[in-house]
N, C-alpha and C positions, 0 to 999 in steps of 0.2 A: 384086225388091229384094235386095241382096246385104244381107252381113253388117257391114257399115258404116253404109249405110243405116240395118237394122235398128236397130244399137245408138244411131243418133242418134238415132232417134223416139224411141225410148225416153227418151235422156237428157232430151230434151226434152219429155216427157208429164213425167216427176218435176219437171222445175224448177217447169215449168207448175204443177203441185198444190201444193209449196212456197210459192210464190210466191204463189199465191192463197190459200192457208191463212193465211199471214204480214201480207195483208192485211186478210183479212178479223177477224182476231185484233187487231189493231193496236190500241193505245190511243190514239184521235185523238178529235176529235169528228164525231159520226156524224147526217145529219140522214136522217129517216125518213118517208117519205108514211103516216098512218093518218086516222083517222075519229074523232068524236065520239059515246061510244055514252049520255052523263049528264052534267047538273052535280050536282055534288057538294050533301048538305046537312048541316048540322049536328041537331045532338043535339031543336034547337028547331023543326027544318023549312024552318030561312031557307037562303038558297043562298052557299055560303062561296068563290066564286071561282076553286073548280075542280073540273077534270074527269073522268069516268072515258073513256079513250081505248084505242082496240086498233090496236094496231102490229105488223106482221107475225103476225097473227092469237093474236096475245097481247094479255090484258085488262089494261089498268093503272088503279089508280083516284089520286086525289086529287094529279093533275097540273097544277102551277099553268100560264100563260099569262103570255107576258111580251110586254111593248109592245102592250095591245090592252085598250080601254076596251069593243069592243065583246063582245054575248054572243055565246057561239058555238053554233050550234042542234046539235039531235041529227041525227048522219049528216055534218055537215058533215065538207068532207077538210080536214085540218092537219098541217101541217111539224113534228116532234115531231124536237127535236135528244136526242140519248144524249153528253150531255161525256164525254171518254175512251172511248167504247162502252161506258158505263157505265149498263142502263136504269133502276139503283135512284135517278139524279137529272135523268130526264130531264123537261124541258119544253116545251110547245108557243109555237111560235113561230108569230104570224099577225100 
């Protein structure tokens, strides 16, 4: 490989890493595969509608559910959108 060569891979491993850095950073909405690890209860024992979910192997608790009347059991997989890549508002979508 001469020194042409060389320096193209190169430039092209940096864009690559930018590039991916840049998107994975990105403020878009981001939807995520995780699981059902609880429903959530309240102070008196009754079950308040939502859930605790782990999403790329992070626990999140008292995440509501939107368009879906049914319950969703423990273990089940659910689509958990992050608006903006934002997971302090995210919700499961099923």
């Amino acid at each position: 490989m001469n020194l042409f060569e060389q320096a193209r891979e190169q430039l092209m491993a940096g864009i690559k890493v930018y590039v991916d850095r840049a998107i994975r950073e990105a403020n878009c909405d981001r939807t995520y595969t995780g699981f059902i690890v609880d429903r959530e209860k309240d102070d008196t024992g009754d079950y308040t509608g939502l859930y605790s979910v782990v999403v790329s192997s992070n626990k999140y608790t008292k995440v509501p559910v939107i368009n879906s009347a049914n319950i969703l059991s423990k273990g089940a997989p659910v689509r958990v959108l992050a608006p903006m890549n934002n997971f302090s508002n995210i919700v499961i979508l099923n």
